[in-house]
VMD Tcl script that builds the backbone (N, CA, C; Angstrom):
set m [mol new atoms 447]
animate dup $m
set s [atomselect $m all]
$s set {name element resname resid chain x y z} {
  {N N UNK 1 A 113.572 96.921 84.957}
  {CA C UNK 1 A 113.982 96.898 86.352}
  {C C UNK 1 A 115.315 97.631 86.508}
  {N N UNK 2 A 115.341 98.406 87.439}
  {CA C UNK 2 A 116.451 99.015 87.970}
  {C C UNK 2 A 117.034 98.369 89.154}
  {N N UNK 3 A 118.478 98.647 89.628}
  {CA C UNK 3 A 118.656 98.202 90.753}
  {C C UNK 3 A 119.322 100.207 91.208}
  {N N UNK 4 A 119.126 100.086 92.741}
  {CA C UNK 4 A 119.054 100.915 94.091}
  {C C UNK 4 A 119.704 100.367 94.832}
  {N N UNK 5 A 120.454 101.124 95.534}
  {CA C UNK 5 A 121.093 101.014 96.770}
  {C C UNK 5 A 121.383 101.767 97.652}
  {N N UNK 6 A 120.449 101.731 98.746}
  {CA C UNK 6 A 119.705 102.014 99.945}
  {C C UNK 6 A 120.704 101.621 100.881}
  {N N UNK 7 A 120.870 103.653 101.617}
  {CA C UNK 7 A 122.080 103.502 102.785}
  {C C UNK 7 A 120.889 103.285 104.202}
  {N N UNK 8 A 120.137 104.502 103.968}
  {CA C UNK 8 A 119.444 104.894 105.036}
  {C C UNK 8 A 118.304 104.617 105.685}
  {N N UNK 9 A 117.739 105.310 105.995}
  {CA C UNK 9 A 115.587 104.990 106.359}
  {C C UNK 9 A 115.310 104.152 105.641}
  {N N UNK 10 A 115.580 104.067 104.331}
  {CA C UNK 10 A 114.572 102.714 103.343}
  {C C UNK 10 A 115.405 101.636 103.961}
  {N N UNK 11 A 116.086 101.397 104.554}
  {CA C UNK 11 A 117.161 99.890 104.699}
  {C C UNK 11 A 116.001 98.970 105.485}
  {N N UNK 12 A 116.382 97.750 105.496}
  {CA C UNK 12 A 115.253 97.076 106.738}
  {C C UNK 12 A 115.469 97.686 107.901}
  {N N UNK 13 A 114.685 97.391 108.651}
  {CA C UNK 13 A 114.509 97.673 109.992}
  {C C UNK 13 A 114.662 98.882 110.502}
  {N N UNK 14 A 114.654 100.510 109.415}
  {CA C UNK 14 A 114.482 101.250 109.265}
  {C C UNK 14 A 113.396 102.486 109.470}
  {N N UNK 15 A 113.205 103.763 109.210}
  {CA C UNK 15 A 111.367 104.014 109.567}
  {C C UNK 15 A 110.909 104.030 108.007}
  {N N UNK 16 A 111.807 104.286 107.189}
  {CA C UNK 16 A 111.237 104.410 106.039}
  {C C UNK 16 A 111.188 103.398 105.069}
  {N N UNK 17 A 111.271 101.909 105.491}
  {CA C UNK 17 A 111.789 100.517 104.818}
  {C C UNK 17 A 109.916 100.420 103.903}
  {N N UNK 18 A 109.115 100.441 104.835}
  {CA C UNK 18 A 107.763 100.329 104.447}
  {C C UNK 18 A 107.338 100.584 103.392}
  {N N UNK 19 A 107.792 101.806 102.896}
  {CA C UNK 19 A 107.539 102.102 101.701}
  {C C UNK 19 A 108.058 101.328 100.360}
  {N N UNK 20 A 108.935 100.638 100.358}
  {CA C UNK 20 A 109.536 99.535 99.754}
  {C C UNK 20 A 108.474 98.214 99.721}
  {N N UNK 21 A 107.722 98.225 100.621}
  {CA C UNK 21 A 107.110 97.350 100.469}
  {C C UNK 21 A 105.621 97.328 100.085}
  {N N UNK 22 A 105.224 98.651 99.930}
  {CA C UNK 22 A 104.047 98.908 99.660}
  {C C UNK 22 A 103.809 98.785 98.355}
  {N N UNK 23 A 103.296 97.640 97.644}
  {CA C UNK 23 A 102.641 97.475 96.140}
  {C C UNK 23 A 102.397 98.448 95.804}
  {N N UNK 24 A 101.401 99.668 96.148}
  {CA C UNK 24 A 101.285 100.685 95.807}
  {C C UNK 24 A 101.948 101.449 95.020}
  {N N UNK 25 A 103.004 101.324 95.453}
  {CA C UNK 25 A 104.098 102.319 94.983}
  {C C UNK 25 A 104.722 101.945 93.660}
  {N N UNK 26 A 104.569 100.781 93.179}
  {CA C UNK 26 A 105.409 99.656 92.365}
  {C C UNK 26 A 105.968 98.586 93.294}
  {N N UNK 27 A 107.091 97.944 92.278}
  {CA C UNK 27 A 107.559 96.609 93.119}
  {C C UNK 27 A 108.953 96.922 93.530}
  {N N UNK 28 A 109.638 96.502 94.331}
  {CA C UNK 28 A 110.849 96.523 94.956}
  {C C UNK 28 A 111.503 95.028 95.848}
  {N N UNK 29 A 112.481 94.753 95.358}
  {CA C UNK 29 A 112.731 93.147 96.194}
  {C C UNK 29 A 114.295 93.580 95.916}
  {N N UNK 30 A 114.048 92.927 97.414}
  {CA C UNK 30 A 115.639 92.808 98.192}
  {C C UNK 30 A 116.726 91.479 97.797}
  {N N UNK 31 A 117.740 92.197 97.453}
  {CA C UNK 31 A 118.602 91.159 96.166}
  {C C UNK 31 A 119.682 91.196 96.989}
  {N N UNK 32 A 120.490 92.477 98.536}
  {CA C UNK 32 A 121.559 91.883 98.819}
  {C C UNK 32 A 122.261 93.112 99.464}
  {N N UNK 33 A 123.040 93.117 99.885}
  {CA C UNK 33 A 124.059 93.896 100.927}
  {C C UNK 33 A 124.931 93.830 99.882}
  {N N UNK 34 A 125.438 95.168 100.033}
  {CA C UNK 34 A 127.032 95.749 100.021}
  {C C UNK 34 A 127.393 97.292 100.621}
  {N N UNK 35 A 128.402 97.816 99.828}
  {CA C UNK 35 A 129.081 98.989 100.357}
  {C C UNK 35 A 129.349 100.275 99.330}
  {N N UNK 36 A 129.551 100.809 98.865}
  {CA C UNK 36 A 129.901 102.113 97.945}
  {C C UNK 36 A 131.236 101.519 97.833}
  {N N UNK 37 A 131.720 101.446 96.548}
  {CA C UNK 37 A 132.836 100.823 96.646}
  {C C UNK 37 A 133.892 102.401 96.297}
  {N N UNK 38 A 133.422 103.161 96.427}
  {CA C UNK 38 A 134.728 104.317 96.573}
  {C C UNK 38 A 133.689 104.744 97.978}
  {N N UNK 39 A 134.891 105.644 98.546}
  {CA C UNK 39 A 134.357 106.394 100.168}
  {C C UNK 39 A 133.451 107.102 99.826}
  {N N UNK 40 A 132.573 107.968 100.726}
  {CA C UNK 40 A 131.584 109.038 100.441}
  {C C UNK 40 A 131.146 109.385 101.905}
  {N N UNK 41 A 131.205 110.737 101.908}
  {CA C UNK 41 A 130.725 111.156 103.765}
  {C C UNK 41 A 129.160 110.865 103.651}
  {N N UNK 42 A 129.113 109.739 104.623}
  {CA C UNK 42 A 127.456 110.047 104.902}
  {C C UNK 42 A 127.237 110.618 106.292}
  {N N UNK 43 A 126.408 111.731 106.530}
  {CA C UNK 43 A 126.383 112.319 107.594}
  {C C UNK 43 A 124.499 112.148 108.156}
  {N N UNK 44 A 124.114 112.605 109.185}
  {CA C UNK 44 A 123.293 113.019 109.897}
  {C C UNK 44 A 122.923 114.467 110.003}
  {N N UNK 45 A 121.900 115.045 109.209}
  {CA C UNK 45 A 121.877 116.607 109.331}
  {C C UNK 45 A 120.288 116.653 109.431}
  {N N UNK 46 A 120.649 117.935 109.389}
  {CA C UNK 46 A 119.028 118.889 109.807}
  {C C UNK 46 A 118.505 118.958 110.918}
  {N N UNK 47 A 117.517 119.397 110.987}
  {CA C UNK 47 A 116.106 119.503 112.336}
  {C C UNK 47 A 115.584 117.965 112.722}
  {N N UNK 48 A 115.506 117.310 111.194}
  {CA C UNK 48 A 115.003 116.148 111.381}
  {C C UNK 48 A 116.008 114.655 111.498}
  {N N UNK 49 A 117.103 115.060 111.706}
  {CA C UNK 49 A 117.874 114.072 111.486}
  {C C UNK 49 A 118.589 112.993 110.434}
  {N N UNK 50 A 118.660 113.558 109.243}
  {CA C UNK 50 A 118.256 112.415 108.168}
  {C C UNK 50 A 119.672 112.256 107.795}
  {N N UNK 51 A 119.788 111.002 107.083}
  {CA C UNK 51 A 120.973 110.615 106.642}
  {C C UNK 51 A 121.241 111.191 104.918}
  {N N UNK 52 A 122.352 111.601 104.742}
  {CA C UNK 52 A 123.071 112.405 103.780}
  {C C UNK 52 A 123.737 111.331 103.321}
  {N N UNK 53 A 123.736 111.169 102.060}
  {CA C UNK 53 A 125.239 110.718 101.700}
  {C C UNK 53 A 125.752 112.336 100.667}
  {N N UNK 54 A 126.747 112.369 101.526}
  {CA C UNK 54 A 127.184 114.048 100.242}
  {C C UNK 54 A 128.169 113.296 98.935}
  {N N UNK 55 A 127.278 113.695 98.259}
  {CA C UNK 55 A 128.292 113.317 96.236}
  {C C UNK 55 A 129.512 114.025 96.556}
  {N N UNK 56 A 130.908 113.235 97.528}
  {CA C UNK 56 A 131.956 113.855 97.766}
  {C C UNK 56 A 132.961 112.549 97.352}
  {N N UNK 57 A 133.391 111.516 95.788}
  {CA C UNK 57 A 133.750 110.722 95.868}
  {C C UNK 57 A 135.037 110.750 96.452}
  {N N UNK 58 A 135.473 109.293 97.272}
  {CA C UNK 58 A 136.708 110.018 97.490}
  {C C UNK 58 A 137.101 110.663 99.388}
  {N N UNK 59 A 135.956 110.944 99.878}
  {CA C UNK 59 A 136.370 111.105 101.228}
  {C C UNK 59 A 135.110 110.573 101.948}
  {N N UNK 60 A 135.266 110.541 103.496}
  {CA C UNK 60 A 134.726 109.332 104.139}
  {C C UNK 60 A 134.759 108.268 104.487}
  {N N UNK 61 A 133.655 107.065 104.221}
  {CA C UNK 61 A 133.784 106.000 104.395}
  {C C UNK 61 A 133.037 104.966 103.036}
  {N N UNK 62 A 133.694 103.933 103.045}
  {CA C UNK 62 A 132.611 102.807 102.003}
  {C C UNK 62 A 131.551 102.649 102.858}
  {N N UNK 63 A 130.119 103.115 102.298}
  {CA C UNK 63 A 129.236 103.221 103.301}
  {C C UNK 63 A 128.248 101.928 102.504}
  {N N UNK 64 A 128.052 101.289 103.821}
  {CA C UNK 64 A 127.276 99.826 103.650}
  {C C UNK 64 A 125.735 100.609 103.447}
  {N N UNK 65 A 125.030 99.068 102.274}
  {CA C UNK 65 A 123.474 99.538 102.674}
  {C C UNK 65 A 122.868 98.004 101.794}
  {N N UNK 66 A 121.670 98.373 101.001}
  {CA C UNK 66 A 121.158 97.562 100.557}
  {C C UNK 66 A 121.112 97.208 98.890}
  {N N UNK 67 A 120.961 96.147 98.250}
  {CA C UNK 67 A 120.634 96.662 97.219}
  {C C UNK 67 A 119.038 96.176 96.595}
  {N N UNK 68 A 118.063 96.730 96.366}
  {CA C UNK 68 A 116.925 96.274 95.573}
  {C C UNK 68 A 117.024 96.615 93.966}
  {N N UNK 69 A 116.133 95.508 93.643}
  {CA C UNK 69 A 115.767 95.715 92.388}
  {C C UNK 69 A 113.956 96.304 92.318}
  {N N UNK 70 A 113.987 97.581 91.241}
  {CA C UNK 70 A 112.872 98.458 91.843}
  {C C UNK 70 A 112.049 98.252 89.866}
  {N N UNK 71 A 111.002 98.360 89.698}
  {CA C UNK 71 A 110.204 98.753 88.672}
  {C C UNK 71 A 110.234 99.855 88.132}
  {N N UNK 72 A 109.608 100.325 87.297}
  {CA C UNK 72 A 109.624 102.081 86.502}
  {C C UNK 72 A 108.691 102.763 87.808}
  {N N UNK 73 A 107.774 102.240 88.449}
  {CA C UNK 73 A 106.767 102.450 89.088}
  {C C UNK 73 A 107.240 103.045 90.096}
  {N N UNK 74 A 108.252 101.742 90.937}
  {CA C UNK 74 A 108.723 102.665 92.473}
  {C C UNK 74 A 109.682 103.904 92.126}
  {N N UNK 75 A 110.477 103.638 91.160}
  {CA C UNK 75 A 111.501 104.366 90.977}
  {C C UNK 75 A 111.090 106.115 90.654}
  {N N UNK 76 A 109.924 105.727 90.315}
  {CA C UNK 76 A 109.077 107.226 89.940}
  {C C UNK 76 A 109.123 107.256 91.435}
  {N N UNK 77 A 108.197 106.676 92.090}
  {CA C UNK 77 A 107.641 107.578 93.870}
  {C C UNK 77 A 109.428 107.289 94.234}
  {N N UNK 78 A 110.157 106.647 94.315}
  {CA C UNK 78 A 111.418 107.095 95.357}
  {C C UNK 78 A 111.861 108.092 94.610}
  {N N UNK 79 A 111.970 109.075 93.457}
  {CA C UNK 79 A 112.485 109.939 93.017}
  {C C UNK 79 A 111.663 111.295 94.126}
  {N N UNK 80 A 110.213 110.898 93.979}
  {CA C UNK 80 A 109.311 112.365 94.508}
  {C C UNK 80 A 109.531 111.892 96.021}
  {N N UNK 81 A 110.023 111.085 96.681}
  {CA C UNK 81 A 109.904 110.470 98.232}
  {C C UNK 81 A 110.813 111.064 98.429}
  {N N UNK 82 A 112.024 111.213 97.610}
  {CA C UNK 82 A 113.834 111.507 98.192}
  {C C UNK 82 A 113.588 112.612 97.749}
  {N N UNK 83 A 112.691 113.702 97.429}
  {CA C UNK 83 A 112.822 114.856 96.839}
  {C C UNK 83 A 113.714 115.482 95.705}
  {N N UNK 84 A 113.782 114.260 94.869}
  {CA C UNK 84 A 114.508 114.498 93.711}
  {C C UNK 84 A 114.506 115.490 92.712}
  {N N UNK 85 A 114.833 116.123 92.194}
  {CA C UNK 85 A 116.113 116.968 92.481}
  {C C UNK 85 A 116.978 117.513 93.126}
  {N N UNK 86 A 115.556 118.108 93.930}
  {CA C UNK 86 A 116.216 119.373 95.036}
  {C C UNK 86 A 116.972 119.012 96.235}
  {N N UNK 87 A 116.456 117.474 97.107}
  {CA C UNK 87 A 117.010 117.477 98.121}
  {C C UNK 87 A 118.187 116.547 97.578}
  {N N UNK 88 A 118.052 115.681 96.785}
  {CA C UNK 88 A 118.506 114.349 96.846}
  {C C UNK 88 A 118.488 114.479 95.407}
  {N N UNK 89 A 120.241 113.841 95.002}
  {CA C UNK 89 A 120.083 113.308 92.996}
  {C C UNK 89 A 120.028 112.356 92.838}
  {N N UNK 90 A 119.453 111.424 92.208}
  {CA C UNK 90 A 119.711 110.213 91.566}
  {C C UNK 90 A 120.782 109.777 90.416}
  {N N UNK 91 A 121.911 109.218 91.378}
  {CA C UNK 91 A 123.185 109.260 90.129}
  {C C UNK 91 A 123.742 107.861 90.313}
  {N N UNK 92 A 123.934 107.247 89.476}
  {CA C UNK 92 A 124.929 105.596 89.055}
  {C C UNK 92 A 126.039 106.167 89.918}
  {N N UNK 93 A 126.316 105.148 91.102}
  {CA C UNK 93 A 127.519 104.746 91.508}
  {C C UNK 93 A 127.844 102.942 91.580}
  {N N UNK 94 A 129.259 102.438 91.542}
  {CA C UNK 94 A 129.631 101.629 91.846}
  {C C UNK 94 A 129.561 101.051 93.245}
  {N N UNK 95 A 128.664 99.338 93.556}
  {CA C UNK 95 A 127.964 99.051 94.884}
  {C C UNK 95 A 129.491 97.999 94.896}
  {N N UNK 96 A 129.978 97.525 95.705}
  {CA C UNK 96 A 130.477 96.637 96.187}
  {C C UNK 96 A 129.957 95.215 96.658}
  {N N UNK 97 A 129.514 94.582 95.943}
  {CA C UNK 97 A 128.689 92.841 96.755}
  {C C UNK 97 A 128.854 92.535 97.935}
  {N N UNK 98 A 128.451 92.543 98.672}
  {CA C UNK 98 A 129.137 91.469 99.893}
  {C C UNK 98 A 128.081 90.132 99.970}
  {N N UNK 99 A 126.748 90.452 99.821}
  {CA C UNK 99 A 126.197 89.359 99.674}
  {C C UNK 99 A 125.079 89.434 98.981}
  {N N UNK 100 A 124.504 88.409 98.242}
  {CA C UNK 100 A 123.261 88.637 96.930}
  {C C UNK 100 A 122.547 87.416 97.203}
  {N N UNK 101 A 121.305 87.920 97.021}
  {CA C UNK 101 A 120.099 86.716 97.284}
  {C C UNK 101 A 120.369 85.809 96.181}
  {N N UNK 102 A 120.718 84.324 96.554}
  {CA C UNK 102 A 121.057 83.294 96.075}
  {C C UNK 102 A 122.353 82.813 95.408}
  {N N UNK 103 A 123.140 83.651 96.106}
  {CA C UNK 103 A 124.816 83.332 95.935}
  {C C UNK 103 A 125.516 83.254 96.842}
  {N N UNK 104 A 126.759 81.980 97.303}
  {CA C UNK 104 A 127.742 82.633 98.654}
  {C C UNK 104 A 128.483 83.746 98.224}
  {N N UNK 105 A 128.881 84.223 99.212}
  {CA C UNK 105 A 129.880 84.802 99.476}
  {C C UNK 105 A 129.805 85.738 98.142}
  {N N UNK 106 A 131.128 86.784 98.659}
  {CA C UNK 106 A 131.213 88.276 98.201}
  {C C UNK 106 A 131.350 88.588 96.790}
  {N N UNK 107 A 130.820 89.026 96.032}
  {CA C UNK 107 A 131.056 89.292 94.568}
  {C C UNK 107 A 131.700 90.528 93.781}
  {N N UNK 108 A 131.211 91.292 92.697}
  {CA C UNK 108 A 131.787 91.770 91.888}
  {C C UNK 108 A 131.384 93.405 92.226}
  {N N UNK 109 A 131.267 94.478 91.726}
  {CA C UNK 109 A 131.344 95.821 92.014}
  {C C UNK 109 A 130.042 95.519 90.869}
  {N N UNK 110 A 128.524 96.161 91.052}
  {CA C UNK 110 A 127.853 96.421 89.879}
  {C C UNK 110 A 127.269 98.019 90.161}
  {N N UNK 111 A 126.920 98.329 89.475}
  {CA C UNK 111 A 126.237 99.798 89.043}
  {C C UNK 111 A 125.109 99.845 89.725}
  {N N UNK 112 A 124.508 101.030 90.845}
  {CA C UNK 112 A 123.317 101.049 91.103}
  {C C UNK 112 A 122.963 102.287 91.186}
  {N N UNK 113 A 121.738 102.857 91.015}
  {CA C UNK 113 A 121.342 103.725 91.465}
  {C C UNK 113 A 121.245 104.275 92.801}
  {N N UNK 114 A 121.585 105.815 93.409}
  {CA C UNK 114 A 121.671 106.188 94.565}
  {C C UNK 114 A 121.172 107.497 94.860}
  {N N UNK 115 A 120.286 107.611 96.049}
  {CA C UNK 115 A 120.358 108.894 96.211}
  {C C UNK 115 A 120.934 109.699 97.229}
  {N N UNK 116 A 121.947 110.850 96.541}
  {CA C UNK 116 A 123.172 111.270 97.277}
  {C C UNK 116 A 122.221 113.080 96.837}
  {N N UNK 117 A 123.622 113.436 97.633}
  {CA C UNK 117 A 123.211 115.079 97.574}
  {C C UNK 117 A 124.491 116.033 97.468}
  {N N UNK 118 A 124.299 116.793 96.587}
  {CA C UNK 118 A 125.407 117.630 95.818}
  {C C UNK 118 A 125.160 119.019 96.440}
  {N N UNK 119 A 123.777 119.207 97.140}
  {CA C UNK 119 A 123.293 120.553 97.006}
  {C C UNK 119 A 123.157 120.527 98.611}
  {N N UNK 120 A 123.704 120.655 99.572}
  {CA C UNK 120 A 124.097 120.511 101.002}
  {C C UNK 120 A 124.888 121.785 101.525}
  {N N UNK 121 A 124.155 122.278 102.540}
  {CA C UNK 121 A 124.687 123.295 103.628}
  {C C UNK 121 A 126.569 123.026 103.596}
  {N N UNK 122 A 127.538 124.079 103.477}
  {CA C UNK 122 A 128.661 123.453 103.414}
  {C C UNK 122 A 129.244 122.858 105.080}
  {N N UNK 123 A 128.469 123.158 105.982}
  {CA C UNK 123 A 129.247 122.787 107.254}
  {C C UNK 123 A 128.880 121.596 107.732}
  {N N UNK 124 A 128.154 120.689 106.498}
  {CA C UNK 124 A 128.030 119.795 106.646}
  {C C UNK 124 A 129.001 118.739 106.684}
  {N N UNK 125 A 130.208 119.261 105.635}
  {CA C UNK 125 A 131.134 118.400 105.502}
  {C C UNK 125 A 132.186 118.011 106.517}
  {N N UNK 126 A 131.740 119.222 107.668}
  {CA C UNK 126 A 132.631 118.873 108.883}
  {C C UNK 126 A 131.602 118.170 109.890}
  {N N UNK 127 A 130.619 117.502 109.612}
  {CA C UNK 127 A 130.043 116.499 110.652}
  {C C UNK 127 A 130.481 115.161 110.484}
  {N N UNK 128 A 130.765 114.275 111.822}
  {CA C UNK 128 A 131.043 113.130 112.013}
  {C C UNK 128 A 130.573 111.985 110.575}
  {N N UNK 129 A 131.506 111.043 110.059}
  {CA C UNK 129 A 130.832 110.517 108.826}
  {C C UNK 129 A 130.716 109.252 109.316}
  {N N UNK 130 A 129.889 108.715 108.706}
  {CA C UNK 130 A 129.854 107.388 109.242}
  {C C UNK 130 A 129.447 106.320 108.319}
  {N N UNK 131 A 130.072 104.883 108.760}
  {CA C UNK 131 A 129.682 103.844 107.134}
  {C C UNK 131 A 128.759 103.186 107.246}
  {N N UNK 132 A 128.223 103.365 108.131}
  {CA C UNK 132 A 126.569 102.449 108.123}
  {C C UNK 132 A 125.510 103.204 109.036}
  {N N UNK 133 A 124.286 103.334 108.698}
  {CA C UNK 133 A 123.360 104.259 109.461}
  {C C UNK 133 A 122.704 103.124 110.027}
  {N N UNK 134 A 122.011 103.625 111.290}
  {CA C UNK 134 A 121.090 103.162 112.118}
  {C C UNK 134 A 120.106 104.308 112.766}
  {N N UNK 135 A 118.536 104.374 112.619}
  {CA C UNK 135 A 118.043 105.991 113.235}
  {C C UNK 135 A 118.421 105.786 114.524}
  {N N UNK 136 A 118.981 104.407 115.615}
  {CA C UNK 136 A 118.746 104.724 116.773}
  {C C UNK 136 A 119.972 104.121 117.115}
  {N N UNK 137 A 120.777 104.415 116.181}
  {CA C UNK 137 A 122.194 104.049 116.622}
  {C C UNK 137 A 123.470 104.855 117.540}
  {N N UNK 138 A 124.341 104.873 118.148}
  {CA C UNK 138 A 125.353 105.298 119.024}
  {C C UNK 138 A 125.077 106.803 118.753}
  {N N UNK 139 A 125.278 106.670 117.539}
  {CA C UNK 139 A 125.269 108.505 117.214}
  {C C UNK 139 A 124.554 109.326 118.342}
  {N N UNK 140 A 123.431 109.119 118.309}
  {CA C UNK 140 A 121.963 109.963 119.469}
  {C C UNK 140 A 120.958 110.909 118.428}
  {N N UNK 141 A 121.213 110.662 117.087}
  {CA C UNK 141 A 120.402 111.548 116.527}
  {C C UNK 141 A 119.557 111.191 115.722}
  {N N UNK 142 A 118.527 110.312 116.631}
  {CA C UNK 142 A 117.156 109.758 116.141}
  {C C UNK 142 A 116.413 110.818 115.123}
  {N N UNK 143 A 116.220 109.575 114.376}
  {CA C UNK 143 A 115.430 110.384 112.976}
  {C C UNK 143 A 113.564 110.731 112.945}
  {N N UNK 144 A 113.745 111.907 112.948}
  {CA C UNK 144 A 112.334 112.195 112.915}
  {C C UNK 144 A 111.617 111.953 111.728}
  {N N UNK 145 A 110.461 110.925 111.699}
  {CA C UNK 145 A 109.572 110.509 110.561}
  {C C UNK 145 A 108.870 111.719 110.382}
  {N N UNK 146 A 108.216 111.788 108.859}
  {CA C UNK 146 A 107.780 112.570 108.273}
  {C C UNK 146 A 106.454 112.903 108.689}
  {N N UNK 147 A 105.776 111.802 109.327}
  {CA C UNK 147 A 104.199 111.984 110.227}
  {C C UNK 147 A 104.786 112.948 111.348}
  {N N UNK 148 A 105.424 112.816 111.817}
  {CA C UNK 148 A 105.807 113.704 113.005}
  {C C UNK 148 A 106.574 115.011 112.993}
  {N N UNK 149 A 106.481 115.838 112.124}
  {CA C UNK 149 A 106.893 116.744 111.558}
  {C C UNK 149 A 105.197 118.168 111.131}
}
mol reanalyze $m
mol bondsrecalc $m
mol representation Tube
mol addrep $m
């Protein structure tokens, strides 16, 4: 088992959370909230709207999300889902706890897997950053699902 930590679309209440839950894919269970415990710009880019986190440690925001614990199984399809390599890397960063299925209150910094992006348009780094995504949040730049494309 690996653990993941999910800023964007995969988060609950998300368009892309589903897939997390589809047996199909392997197993995935939701263990807890936290934050990137160093800053990182996560932005909103493209045609389709999607959330970025750019591998920029160090500027931005501690950007909140989720953390699951995933199988060899999912971790294969979220590698080919996030377009791993090319769009998206899969690299160990430090998560921040704030809360974990079956503990109070805030805990320790652990290691999770993330997918961030190194390989980004550079005028990206001058878009608005933000520490928590929502597709239909204040911003206005609803995320276009992949059926609708």
């Amino acid at each position: 088992m690996a653990l993941v930590f999910v800023y964007g679309t995969l988060k609950r209440g998300q368009p892309n959370h589903e897939v997390l839950l589809d047996s199909a894919n392997g197993s995935a269970a939701f263990r807890g909230r936290g934050h990137t415990a160093e800053p990182y710009p996560l932005v909103i880019a493209g045609e389709h709207n999607i959330p970025w986190l750019l591998h920029l440690p160090g500027r931005g925001h501690r950007v909140a999300g989720e953390i699951y614990t995933v199988d060899e199984q999912m971790l294969h399809f979220l590698d080919n889902f996030e377009g791993c390599p090319d769009m998206y890397q899969r690299t160990a960063l430090q998560v921040a706890v704030l809360e974990w299925e079956g503990r109070d209150g805030p805990g320790d910094c652990m290691q999770c897997f993330v997918y961030s992006t190194a390989t980004y348009a550079p005028e990206w780094v001058h878009l608005p950053y933000h520490n928590s995504y929502d597709s239909e949040g204040p911003h206005g730049l609803r995320y276009n699902p992949r059926e609708n494309r």
